[in-house]
C-alpha positions as CSV (number, residue, x, y, z in Angstrom):
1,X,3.6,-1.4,7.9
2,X,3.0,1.6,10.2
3,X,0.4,4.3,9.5
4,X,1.1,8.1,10.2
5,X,-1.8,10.3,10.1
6,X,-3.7,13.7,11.1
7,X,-5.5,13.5,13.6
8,X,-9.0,14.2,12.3
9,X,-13.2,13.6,13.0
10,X,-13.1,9.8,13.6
11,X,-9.6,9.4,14.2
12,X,-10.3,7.0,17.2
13,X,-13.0,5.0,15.2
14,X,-10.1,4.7,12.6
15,X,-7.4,3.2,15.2
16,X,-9.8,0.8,16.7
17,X,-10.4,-0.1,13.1
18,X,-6.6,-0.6,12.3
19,X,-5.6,-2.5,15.2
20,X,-4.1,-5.9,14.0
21,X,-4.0,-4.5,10.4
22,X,-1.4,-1.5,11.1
23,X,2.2,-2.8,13.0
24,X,1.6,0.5,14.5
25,X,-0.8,3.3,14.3
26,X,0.3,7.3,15.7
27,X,-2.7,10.3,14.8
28,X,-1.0,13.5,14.9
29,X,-3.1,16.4,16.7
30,X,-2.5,19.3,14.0
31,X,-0.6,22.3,15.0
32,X,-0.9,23.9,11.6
33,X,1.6,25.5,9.7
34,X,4.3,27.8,11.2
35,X,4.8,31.6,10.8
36,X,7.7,30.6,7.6
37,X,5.3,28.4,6.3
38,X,2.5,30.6,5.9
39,X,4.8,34.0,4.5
40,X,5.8,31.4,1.8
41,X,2.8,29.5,1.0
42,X,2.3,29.2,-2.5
43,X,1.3,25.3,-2.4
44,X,-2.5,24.6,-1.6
45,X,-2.3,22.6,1.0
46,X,-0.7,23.7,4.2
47,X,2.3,22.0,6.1
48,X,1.1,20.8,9.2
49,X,4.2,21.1,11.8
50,X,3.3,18.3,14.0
51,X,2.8,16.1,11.6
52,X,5.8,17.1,9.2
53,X,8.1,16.5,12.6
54,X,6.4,12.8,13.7
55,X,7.2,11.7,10.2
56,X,11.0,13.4,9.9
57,X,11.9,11.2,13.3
58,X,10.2,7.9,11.9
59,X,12.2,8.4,8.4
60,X,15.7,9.3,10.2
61,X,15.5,5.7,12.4
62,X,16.2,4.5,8.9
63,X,13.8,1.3,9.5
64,X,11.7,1.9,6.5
65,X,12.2,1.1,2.6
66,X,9.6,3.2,1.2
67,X,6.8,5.7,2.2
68,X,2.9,5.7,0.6
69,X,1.6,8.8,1.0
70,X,-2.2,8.8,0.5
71,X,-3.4,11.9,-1.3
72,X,-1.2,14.7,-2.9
73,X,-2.0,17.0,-0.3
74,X,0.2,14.7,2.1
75,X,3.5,15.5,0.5
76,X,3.9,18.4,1.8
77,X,4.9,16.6,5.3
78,X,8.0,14.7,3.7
79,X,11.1,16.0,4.1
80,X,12.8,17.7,1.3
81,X,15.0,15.0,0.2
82,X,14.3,11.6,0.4
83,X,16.7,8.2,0.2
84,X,13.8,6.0,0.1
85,X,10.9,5.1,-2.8
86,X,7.9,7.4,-2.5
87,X,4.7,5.9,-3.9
88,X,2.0,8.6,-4.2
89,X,-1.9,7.2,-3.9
90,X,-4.2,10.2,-5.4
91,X,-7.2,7.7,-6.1
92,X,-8.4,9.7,-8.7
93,X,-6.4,12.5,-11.0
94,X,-8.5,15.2,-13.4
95,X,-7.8,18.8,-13.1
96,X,-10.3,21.1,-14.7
97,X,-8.1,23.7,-16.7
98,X,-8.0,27.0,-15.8
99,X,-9.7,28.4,-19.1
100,X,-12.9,26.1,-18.0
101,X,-12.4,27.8,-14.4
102,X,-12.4,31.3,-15.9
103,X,-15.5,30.3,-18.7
104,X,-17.6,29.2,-15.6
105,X,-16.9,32.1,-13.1
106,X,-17.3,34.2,-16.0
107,X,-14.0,35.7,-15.4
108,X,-11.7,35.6,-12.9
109,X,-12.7,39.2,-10.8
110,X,-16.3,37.4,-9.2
111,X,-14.6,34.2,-8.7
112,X,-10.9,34.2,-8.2
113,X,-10.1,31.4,-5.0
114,X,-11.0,28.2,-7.8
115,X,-9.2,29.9,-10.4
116,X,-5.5,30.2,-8.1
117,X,-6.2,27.0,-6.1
118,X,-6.4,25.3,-9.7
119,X,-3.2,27.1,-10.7
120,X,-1.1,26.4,-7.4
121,X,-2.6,22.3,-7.8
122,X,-1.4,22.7,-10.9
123,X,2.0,23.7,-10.3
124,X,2.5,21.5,-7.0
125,X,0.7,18.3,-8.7
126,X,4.0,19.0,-10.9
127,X,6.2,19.6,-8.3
128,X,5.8,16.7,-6.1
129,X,5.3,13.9,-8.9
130,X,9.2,13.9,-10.1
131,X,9.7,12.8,-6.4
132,X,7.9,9.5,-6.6
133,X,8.9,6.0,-7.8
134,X,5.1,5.6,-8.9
135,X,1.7,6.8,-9.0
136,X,-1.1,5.1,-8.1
137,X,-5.0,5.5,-9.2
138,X,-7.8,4.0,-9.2
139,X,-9.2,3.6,-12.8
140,X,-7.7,3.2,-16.4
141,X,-9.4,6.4,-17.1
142,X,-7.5,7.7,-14.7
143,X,-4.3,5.9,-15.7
144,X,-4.7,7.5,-18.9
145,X,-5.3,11.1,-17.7
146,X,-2.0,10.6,-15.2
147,X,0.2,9.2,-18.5
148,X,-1.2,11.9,-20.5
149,X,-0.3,14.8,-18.1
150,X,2.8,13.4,-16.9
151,X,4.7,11.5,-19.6
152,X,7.0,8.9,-18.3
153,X,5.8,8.4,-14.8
154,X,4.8,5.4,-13.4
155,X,1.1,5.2,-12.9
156,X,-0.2,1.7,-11.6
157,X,-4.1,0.8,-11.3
158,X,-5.0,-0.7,-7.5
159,X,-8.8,-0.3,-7.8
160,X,-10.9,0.7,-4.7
161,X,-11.9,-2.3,-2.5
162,X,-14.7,-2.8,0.3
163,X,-14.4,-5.5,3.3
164,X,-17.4,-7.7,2.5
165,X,-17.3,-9.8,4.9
166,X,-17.7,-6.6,7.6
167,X,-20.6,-5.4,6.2
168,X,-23.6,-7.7,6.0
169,X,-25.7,-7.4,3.0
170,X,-29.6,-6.1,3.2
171,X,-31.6,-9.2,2.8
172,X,-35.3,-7.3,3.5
173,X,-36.5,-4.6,1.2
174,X,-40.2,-4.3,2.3
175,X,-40.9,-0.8,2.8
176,X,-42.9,1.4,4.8
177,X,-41.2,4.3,5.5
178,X,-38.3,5.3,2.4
179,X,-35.2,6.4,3.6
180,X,-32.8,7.9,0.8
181,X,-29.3,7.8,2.0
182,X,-26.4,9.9,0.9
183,X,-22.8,9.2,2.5
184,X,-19.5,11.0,2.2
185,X,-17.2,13.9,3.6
186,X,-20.1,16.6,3.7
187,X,-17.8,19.5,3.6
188,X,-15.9,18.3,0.6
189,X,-17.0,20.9,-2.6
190,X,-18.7,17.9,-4.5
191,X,-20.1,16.3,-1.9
192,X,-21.8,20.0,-0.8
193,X,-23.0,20.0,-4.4
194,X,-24.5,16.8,-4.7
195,X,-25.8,17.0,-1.2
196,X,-27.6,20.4,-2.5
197,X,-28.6,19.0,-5.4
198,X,-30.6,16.0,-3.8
199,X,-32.0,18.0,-1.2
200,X,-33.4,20.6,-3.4
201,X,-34.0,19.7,-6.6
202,X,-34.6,16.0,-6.0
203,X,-36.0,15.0,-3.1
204,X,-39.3,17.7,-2.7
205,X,-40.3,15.5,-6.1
206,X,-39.8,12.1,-3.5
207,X,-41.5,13.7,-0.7
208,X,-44.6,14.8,-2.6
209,X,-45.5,11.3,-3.6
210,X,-44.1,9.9,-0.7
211,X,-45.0,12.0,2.1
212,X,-43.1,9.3,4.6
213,X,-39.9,9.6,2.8
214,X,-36.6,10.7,4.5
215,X,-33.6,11.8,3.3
216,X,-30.3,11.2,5.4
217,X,-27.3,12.7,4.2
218,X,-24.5,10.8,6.3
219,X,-20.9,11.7,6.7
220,X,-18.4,14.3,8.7
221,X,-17.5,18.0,8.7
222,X,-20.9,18.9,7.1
223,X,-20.6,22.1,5.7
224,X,-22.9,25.1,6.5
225,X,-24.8,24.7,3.2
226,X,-25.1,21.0,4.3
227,X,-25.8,21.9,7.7
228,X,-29.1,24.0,6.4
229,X,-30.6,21.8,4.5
230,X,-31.9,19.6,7.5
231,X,-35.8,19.0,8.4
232,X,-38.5,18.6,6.1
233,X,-37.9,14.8,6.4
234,X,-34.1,15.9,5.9
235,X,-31.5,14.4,8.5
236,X,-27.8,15.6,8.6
237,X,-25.7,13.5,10.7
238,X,-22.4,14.6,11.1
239,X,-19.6,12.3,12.0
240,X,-21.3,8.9,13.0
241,X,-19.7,5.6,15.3
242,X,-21.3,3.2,12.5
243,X,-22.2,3.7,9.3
244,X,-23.7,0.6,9.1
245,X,-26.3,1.3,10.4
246,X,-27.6,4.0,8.1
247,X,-26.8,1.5,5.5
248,X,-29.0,-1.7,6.7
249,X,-31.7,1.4,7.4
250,X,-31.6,2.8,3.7
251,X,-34.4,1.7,1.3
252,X,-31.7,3.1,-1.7
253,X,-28.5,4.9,-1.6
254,X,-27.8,7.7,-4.1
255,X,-24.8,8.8,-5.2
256,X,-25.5,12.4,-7.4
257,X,-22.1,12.8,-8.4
258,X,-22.0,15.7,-11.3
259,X,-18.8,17.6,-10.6
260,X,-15.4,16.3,-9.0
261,X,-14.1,13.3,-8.5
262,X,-16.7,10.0,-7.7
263,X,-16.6,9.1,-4.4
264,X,-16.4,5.3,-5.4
265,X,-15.2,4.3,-2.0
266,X,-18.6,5.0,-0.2
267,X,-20.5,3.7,-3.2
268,X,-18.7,0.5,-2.9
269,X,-19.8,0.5,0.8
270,X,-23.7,0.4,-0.4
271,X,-23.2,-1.7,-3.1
272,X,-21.5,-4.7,-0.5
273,X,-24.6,-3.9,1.5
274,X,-27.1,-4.8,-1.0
275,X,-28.6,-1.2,-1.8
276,X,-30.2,-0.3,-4.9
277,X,-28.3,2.6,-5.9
278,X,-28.6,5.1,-7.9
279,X,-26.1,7.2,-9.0
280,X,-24.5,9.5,-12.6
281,X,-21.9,8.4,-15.2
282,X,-19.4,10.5,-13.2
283,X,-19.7,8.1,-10.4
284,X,-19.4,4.7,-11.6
285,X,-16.3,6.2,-13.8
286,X,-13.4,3.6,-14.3
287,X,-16.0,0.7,-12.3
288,X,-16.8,-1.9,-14.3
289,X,-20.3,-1.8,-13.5
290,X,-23.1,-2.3,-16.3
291,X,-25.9,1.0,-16.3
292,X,-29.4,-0.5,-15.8
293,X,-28.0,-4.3,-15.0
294,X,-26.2,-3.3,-11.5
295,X,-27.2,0.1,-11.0
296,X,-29.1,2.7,-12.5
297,X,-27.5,5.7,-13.8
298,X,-29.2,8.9,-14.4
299,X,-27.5,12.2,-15.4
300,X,-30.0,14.6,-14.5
301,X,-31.8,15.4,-12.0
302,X,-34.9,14.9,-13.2
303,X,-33.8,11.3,-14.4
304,X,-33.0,10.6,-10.9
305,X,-36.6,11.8,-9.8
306,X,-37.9,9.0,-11.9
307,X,-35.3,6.4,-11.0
308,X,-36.1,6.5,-7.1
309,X,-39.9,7.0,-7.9
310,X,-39.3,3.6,-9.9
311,X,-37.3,1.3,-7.9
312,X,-39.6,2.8,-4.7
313,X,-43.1,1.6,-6.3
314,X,-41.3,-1.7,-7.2
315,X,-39.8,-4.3,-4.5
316,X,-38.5,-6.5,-7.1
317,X,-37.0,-4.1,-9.0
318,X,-35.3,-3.5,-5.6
319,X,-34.6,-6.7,-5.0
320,X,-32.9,-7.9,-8.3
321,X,-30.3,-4.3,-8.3
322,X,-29.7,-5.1,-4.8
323,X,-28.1,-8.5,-5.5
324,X,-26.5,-7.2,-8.4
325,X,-25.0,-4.8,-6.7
326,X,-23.4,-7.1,-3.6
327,X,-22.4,-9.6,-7.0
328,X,-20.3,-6.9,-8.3
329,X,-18.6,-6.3,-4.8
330,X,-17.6,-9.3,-4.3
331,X,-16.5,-10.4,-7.8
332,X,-14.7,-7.3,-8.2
333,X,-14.1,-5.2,-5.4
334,X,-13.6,-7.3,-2.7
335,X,-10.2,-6.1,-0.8
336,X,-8.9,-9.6,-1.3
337,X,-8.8,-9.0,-5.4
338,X,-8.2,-5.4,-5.3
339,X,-4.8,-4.9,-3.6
340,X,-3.0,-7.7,-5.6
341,X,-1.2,-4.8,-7.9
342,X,0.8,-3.6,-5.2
343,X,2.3,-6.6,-3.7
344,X,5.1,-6.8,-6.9
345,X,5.5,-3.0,-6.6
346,X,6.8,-3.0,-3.4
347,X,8.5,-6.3,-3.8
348,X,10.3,-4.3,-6.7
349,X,10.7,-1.2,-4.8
350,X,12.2,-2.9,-1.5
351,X,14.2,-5.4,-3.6
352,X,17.8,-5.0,-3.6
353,X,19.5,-3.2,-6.0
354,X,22.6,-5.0,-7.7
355,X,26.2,-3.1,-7.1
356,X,28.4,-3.2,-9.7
357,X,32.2,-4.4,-8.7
């Protein structure tokens, strides 16, 4: 298997990470899209030259029997016709409708970017599916919404998955200091949210009866908003070499996920390394985690005020969602289970196909 990809913040971290896993790894330096491109752009996400040509010469040496493209946004760098299977990873599908768009902006004339991206995602999510030989997500809930929009297609289940044995599990949870960690692209809309959300309307609540708390709000591409909301115990990162290390440093992770789509990936990163963690019924969606045996849920912001002011006056309360949460990773979402669904798939897909004589 050989991996294609933009060239992005942490693309080098991401190559030394693939080596031996990858036959062969290229990151494409983006050029953006060209002059034609942009005149006739009616998709919402933009065709990347570079990358679009690096991908046209790998698919014309014919050596490949199918292509997984991660994300829908990705398409739009395959050529227009393809011989081979194209399996299409979009981890998690739910479009908001255009009416909720309108109802929220209160009309389209304040507001109107969310209301045409959501009509152009709309009509490329539409588009590009037709070209695929299946769908994959990462929930039934999501299986469902998929079948439901798109009657017909294939839509096959391969749940999230976490390395457990690279990341070592937090065996002390003494406490002196609190540290409150958040993790995740910072310049993705939800993330922003949840990020604001935390900083403002949850953690002044922290800091008051726990003047030593901190708040670290870990990931790349922070947005401005993001960027802003540092000091006053507040720490915005950026990009960092090792993530682990904000994790073994983190007394709890929190995840306030109200909006968007859960990003389960870094949650199953804090829950393989033993955090308490706190998060909404958004993002354990489609997880098969239990609400107050493996992690506590709380929907509100003021809920989530008094679930860190809980597990933070109680070690053992620490202690005991700690181990439950590392359990669940490795019973459930341990890459070794997680990946089994797509083994038949592509032994299906790259089978060969029976000529009649």
């Amino acid at each position: 298997m050989d991996l294609i990809a933009p060239a992005t913040d942490g693309w080098e971290d991401a190559q030394r990470f693939l080596q031996g896993v990858c036959g062969e790894t290229r990151f494409v330096p983006p050029q953006g899209p060209g002059l034609l491109d942009r005149i006739g752009l009616v998709s919402p996400y933009a065709k990347d030259r570079a990358l679009a040509s690096v991908v046209r010469e790998r698919l014309a040496s014919g050596v490949y029997g199918a292509v997984h493209v991660e994300k829908l946004g990705m398409m739009a760098s395959l050529p227009p016709q393809m011989a081979i299977p194209v399996v299409l990873d979009i981890w998690s599908y739910g479009l908001p409708s255009p009416l909720a768009i309108f109802k929220s902006a209160g009309g389209t004339t304040g507001r109107p970017k969310p209301f045409v991206r959501r009509l152009k995602l709309g009509l490329y999510d539409r588009w590009c599916w037709p070209l695929t030989s299946c769908v994959t997500v990462v929930s039934e809930e999501d299986r469902m919404r998929c079948e439901g929009a798109h009657p017909g297609q294939r839509v096959l289940v391969v749940p999230n998955g976490v390395d457990c044995q690279a990341i070592r599990a937090k065996s002390d949870h003494a406490m002196s200091s609190p540290v409150l960690l958040f993790t995740g692209d910072m310049g993705a809309e939800p993330n922003v949210e949840a990020a604001t959300i935390l900083a403002t309307e949850v953690f002044p609540a922290i800091r008051r009866e726990f003047p030593k708390a901190e708040l670290r709000l870990v990931g790349r591409n922070p947005d401005p908003r993001v960027a802003r909301l540092a000091g006053q115990g507040i720490m915005v990162t950026g990009a960092v070499p090792d993530m682990q290390v904000h994790l073994r440093a983190a007394t709890i992770y929190i995840a306030p996920h109200f909006t968007g789509s859960a990003g389960r990936t870094k949650l199953l990163e804090a829950m393989a390394a033993g955090l308490p963690i706190i998060t909404t019924s958004l993002g354990i969606e489609g997880m098969k985690v239990q609400p107050g045996r493996d992690v506590l849920v709380a929907d509100q912001p003021v809920d989530m005020i008094e679930s860190i002011q809980t597990l933070l006056a109680s070690q053992p309360d620490r202690e005991r969602f700690s181990q439950a949460a590392r359990h669940m990773a490795e019973v459930w979402y341990d890459w070794s289970r997680c990946l089994w669904p797509l083994e038949p798939l592509y032994q299906n897909l790259l089978a060969p196909k029976a000529v009649a004589c």
